[in-house]
RODO-2510 file (C-alpha; in nm, 4 decimals, decimal comma):
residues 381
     n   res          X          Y          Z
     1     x     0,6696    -5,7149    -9,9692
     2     x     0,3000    -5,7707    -9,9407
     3     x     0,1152    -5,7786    -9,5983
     4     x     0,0113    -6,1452    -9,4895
     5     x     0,1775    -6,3172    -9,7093
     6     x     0,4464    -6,6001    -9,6981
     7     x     0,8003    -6,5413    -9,8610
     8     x     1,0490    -6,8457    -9,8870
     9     x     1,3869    -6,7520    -9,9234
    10     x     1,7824    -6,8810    -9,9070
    11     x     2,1125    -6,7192    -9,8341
    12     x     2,3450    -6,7477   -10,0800
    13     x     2,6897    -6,5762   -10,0091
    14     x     3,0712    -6,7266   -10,2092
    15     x     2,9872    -7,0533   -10,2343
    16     x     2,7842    -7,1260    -9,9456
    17     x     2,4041    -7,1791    -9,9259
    18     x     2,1412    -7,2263    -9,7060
    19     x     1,8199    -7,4194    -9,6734
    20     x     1,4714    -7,2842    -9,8155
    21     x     1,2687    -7,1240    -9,5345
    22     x     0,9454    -6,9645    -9,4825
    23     x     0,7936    -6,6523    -9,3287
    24     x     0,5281    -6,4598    -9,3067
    25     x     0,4844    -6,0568    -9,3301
    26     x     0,2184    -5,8712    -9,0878
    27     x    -0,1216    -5,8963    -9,1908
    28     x    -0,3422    -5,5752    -9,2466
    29     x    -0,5007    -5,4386    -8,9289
    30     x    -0,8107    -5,5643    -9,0386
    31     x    -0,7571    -5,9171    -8,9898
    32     x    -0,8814    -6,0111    -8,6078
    33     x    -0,6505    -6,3329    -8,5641
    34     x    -0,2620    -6,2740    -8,4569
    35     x    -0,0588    -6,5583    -8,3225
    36     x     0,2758    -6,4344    -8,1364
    37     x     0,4904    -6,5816    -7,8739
    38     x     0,6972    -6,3707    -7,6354
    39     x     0,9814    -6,4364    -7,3392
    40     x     1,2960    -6,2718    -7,2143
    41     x     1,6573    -6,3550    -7,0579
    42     x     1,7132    -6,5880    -7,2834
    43     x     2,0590    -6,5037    -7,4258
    44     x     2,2902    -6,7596    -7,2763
    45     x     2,3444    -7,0344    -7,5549
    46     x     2,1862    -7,2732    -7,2941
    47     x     2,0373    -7,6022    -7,3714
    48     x     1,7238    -7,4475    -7,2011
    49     x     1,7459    -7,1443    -7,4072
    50     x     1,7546    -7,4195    -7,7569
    51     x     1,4977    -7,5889    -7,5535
    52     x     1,2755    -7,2723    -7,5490
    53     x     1,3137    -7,1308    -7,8925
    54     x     1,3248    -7,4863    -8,0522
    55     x     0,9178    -7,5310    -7,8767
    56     x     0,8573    -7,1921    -7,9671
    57     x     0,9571    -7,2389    -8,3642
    58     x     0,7166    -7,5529    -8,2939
    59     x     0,4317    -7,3288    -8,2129
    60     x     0,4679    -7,1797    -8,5864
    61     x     0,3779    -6,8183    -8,4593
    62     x     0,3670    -6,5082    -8,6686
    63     x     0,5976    -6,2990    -8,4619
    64     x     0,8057    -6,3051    -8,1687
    65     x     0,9012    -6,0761    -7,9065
    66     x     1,2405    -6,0922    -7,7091
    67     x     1,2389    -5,9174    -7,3404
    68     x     1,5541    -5,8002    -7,2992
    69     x     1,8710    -5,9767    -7,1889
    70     x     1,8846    -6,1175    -7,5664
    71     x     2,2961    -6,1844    -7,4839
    72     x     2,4674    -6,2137    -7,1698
    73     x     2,6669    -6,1407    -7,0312
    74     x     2,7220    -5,8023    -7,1257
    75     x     2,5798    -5,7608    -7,5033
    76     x     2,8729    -5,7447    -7,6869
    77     x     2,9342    -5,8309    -8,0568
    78     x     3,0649    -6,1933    -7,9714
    79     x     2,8029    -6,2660    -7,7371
    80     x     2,5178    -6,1423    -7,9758
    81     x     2,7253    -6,4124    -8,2042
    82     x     2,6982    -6,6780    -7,9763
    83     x     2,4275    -6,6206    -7,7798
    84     x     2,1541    -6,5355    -7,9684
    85     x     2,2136    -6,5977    -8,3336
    86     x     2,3997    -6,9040    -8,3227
    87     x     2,1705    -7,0815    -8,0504
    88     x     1,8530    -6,9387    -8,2270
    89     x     1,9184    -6,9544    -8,5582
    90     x     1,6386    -7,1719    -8,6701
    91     x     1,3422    -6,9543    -8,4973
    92     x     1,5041    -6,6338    -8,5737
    93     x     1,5464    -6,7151    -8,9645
    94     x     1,1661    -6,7679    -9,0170
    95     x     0,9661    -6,6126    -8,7234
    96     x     0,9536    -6,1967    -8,7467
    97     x     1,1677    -6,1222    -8,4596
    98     x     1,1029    -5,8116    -8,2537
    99     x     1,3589    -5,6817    -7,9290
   100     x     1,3731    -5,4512    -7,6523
   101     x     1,7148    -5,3762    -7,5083
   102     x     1,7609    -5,5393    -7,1100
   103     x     2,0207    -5,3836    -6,8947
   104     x     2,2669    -5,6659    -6,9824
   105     x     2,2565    -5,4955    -7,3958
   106     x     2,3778    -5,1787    -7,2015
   107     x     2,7214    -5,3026    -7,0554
   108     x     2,9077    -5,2625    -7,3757
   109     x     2,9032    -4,9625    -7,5315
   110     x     2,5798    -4,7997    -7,4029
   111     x     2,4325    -5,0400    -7,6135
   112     x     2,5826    -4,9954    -7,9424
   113     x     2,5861    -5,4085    -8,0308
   114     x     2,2784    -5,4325    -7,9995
   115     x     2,1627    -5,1710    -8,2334
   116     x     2,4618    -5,2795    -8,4640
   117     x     2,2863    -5,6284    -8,4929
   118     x     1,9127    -5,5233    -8,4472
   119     x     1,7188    -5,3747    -8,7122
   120     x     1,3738    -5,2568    -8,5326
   121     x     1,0857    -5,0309    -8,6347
   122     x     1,1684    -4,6552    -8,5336
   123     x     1,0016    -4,3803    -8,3661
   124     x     1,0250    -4,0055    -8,4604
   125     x     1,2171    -3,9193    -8,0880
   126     x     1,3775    -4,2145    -8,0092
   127     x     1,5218    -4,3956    -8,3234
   128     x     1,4974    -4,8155    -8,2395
   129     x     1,5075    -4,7470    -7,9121
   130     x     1,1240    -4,7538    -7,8232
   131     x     0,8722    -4,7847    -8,0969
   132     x     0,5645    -4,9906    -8,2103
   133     x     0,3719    -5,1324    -8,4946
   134     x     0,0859    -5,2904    -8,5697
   135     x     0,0313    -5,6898    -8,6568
   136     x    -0,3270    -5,7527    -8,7831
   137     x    -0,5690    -5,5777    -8,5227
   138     x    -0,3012    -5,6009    -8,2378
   139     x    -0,1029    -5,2668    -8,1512
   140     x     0,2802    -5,3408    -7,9814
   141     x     0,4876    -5,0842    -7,8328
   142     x     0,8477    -5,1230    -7,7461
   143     x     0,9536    -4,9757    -7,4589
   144     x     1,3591    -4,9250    -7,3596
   145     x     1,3608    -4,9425    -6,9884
   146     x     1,6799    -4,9031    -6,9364
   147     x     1,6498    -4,5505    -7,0973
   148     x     1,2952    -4,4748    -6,8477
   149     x     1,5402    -4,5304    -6,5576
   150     x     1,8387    -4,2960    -6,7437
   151     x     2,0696    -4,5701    -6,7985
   152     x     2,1121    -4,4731    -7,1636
   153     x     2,2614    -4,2047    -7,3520
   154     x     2,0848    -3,9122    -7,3764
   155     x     2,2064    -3,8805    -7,7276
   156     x     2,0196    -4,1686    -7,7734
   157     x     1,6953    -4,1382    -7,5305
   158     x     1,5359    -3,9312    -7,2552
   159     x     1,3013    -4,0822    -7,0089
   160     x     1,0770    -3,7252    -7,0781
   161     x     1,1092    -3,7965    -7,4811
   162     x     1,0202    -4,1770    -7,4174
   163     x     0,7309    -4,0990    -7,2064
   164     x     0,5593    -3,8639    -7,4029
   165     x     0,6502    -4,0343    -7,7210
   166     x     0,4431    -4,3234    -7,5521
   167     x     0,1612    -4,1403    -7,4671
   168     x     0,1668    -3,9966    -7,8254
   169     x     0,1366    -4,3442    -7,9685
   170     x    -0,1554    -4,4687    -7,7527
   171     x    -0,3854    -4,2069    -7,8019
   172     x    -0,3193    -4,2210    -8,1509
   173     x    -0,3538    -4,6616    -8,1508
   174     x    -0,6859    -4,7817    -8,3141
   175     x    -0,6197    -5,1394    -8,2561
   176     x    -0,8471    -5,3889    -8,0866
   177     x    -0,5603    -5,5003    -7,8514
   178     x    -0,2549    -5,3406    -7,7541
   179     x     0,0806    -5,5018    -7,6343
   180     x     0,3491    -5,3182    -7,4723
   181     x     0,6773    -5,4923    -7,3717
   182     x     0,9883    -5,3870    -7,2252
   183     x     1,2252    -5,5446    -7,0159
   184     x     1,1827    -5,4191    -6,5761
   185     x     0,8789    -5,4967    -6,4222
   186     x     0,6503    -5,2773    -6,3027
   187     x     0,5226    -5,5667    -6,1161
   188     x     0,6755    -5,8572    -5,9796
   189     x     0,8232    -6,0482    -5,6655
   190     x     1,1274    -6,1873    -5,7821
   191     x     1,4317    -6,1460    -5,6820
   192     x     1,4440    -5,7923    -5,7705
   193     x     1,0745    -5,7138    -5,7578
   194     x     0,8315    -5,4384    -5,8914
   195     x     1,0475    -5,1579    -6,0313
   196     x     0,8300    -4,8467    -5,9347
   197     x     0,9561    -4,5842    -6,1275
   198     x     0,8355    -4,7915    -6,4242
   199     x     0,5220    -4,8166    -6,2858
   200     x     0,5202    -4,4454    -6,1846
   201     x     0,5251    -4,3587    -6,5602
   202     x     0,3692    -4,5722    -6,7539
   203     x     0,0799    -4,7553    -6,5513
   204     x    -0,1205    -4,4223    -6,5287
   205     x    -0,0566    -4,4330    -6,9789
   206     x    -0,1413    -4,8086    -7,0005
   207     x    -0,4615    -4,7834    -6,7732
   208     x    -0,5944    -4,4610    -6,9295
   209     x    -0,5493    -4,5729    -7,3135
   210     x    -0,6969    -4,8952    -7,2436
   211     x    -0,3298    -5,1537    -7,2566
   212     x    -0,4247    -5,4625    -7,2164
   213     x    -0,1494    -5,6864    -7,1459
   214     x     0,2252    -5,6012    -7,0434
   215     x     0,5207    -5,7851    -7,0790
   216     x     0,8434    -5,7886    -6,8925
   217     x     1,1309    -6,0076    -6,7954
   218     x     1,4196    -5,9320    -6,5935
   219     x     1,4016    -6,1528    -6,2896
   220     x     1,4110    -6,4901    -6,4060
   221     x     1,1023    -6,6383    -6,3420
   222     x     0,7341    -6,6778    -6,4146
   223     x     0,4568    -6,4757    -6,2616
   224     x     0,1100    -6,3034    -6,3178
   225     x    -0,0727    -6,0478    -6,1651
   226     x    -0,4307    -5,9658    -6,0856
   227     x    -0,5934    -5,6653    -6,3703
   228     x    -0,3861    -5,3367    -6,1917
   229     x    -0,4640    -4,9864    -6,1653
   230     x    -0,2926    -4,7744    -5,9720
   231     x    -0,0855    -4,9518    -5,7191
   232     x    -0,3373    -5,2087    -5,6233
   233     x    -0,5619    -5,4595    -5,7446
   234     x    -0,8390    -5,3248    -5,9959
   235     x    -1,1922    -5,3461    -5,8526
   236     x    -1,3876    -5,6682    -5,9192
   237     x    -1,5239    -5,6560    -6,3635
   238     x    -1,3167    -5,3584    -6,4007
   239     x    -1,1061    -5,3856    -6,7431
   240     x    -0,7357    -5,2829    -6,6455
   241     x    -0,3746    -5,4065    -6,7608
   242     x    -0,2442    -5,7419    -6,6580
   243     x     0,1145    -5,7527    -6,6209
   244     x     0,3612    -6,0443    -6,6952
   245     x     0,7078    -6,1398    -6,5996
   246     x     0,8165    -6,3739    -6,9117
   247     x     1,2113    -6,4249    -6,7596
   248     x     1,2272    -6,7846    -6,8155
   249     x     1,3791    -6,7947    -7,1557
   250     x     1,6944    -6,9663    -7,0886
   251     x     1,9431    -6,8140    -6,7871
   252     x     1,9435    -6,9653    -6,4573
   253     x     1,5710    -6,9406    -6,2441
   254     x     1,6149    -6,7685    -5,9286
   255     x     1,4593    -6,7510    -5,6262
   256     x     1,1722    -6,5624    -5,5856
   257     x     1,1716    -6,2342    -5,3313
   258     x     0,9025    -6,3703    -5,0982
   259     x     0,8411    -6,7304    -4,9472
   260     x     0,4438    -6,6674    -5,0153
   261     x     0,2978    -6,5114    -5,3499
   262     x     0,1600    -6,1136    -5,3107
   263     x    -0,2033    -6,1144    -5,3025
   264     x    -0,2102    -5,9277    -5,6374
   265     x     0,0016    -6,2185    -5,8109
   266     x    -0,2303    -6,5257    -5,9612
   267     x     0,0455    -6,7210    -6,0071
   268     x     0,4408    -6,7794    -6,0120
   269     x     0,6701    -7,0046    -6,1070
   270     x     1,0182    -7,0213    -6,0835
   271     x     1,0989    -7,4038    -6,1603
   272     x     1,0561    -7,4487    -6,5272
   273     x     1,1724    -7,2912    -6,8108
   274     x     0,9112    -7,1546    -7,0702
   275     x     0,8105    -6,9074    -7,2917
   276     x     0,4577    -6,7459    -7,3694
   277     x     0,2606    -6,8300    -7,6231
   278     x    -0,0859    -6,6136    -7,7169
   279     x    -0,3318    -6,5894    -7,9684
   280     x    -0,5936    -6,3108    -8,0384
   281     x    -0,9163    -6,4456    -8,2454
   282     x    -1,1575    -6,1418    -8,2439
   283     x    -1,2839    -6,0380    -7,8886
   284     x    -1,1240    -6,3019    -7,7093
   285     x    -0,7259    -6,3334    -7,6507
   286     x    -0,5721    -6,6534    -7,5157
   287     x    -0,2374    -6,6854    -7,3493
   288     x    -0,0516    -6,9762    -7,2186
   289     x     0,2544    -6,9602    -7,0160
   290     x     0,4351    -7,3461    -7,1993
   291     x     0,7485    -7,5336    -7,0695
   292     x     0,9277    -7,7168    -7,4021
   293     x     0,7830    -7,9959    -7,2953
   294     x     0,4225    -7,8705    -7,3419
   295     x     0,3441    -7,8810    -7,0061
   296     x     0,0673    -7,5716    -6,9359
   297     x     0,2665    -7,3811    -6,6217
   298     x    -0,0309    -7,0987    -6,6604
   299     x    -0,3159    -7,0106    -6,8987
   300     x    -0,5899    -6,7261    -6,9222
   301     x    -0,7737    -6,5309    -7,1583
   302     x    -0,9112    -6,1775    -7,1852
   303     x    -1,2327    -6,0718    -7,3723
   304     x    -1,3853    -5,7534    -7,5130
   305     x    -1,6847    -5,6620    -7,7319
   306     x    -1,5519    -5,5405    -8,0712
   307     x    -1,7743    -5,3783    -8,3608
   308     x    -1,8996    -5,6185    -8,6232
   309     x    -1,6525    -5,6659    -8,8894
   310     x    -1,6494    -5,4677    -9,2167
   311     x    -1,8416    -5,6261    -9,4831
   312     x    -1,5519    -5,9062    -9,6889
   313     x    -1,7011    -5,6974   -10,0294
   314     x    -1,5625    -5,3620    -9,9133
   315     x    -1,2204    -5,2440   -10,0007
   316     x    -0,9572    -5,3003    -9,7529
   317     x    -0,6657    -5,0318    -9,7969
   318     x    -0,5291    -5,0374    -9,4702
   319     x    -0,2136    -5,1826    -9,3734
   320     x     0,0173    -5,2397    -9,0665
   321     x     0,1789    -4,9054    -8,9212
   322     x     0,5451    -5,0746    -8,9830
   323     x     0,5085    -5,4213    -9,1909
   324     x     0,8252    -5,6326    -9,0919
   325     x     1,0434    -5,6572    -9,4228
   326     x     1,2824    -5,9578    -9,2983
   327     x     1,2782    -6,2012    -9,0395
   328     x     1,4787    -6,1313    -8,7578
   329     x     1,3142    -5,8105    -8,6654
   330     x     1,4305    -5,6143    -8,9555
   331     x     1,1362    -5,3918    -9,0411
   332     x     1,0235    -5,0356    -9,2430
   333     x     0,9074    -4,9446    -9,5764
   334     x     0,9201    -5,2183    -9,8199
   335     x     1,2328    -5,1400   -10,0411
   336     x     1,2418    -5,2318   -10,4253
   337     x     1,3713    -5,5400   -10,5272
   338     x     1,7439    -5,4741   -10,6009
   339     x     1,8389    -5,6530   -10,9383
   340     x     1,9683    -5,9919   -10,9229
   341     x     2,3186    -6,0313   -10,9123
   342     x     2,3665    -5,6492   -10,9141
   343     x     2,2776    -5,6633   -11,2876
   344     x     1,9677    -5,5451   -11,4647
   345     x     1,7784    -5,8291   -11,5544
   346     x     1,4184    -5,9039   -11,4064
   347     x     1,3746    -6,1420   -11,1220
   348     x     1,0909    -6,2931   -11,3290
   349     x     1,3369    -6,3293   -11,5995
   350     x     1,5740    -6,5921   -11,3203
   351     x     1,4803    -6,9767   -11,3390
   352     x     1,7695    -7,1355   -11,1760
   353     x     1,9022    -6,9246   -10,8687
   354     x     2,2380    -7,1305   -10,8754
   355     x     2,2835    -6,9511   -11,2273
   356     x     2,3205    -6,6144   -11,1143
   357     x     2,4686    -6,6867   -10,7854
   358     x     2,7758    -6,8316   -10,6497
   359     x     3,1410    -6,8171   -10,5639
   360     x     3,2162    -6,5936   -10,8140
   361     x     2,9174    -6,3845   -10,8641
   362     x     2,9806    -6,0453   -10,9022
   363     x     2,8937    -5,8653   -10,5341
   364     x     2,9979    -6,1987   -10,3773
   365     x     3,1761    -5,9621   -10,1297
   366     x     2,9423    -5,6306   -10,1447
   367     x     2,6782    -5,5597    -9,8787
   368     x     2,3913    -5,8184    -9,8310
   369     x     2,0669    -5,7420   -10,1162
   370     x     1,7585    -5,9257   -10,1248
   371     x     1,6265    -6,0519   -10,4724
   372     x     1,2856    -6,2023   -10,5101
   373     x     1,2445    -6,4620   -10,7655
   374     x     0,9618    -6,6853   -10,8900
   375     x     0,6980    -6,8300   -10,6245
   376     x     0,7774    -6,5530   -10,3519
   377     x     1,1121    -6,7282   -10,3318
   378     x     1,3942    -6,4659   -10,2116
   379     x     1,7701    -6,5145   -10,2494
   380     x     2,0151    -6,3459    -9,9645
   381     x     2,3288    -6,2416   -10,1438
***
């Protein structure tokens, strides 16, 4: 597939299809405007949780990220079934959909339904469990908590591997702004507050490689700290991380771990249900912290100075470190069109989709392949 371009495509599978929908792949890392939306602990086929991704979908972002705690109440196959696709369908099936596991994914199977149902960028020590890739001029890096604090398999992670792999990636990032996510706070005064082995080892990595916003979700609320370095409030102008807890997405709110906000928190809210929504348009980045309704529960934007952009006349080569190939998170190397209908003949060459697909098709029963067809239409068979 292309980068920054649209792709409309239907499932077709025995008889059965779907709608037309519409996505977008990641643009090259030249372009300076990225529109993404983010929130975790979600995964409870909740009205709130339809509430949530049904705003979100209405925000038309590029990309989403989930938090963690994508299906309670223990991540297995039925609940990522009912919990996450079923309630979420319409989001997930034309917004780029991008995960890190919560300790809830971990319950069953050290995890193995998620990564069953999950299909994530990789990195080169730690498979889909951490990773990143780059959307226009942003940088995002998925981070498995779980595994920081040795709650997975070290078959499948090491908190040493993780945390080098991390450091690795930053010093390496050229983007303008960098995202990392993952789902325990380093910071927060929920119910189960800051976890500080998180912030042990990675705040030193997101303060020296210049991080500029992190988001989390576990306790299931709303709050925002001050700019952080070390483990205090950054000095007045000083550029430093500003952590998020985005736990809002749909499970029950609970109570918050002190009666009176921290003096490094700006603001918290643990009332109303909401996700985050955030745009980056060249040196400035805008967030706002949106109830389904539309009500504003937070807002605030970050600036930089960024070099003058390259000249439109030069040649642009360049393109995203991982360029999502589906939606719902399924990313990688573009693959070659497969041929329609597991025959020979040229996509180009198909005017009617119903002609080469339907209840008796061959492959009606074989592993899903994508086709693309005329007008950057796919078909799902």
């Amino acid at each position: 597939l292309e980068p920054g371009t649209p792709y409309t495509y239907l499932v077709d599978a025995c008889g059965a299809r779907t709608s037309p929908v519409t996505f977008s792949t990641a643009s090259k890392p030249s372009v300076r405007s990225v529109h993404f939306t983010a929130v975790g602990d979600f995964g409870s086929n909740s009205n709130d949780q339809k509430d949530v991704a049904r705003a979100m979908l209405g925000r038309a972002p590029e990309l989403f990220l989930a938090l963690g705690d994508n299906a309670y109440e223990s991540g297995t196959e039925a609940e990522f079934q009912r919990n996450l696709f079923e309630p979420m369908a319409p989001l997930l099936s034309q917004v780029p959909f991008f995960a890190v596991p919560g300790n809830h994914e971990y319950e069953t199977n050290q995890g193995q339904p998620y990564f069953d149902n999950l299909y994530l960028p990789t990195s080169s020590t730690g498979g889909e469990s951490y990773y990143s890739f780059d959307w226009g001029y942003v940088h995002f890096v998925g981070i498995d908590s779980s595994c920081a604090l040795g709650l997975a398999p070290a078959s499948r992670c090491t908190p040493e591997k993780q945390r080098a792999w991390v450091e690795q990636d930053l010093a390496a990032n050229t983007g303008a702004w960098t995202v990392a996510y993952m789902h325990y706070p380093p910071w927060s005064s929920g119910e189960h507050g800051s976890q500080l082995n998180i912030r042990k080892q990675f705040a030193p990595l997101f303060e020296k490689y210049g991080v500029d916003l992190v988001l989390t979700g576990h306790d299931h609320d709303y709050e925002r700290t001050q700019p952080m370095t070390g483990n205090g409030v950054a000095a007045s102008g000083k550029k430093a991380p500003v952590y998020l807890v985005v736990g809002s997405g749909g499970a029950s709110l609970r109570d918050m771990s002190t009666s009176s906000k921290p003096a490094w928190t700006v603001l918290r809210n643990n009332v109303d249900h909401g996700y985050l929504d955030v745009k980056a348009e060249g040196g400035t980045l805008t967030a706002q912290m949106l109830t389904p309704a539309g009500k504003v529960m937070d807002s605030f934007t970050l600036t930089k100075e960024l070099p003058p952009e390259p000249d439109p006349g030069t040649p642009d080569d360049s393109s995203p470190s991982t360029p999502p190939e589906t939606p719902g998170g399924s990313t990688g190397s573009p693959a070659p069109s497969p041929p329609v209908a597991g025959g020979t003949q040229s996509p180009d060459a198909v005017t009617d989709p119903s002609e080469a697909y339907g209840p008796n098709a061959v492959g009606c029963s074989t592993s899903p392949a994508l086709a693309l067809l005329p007008a950057a239409m796919g078909v799902l068979v």
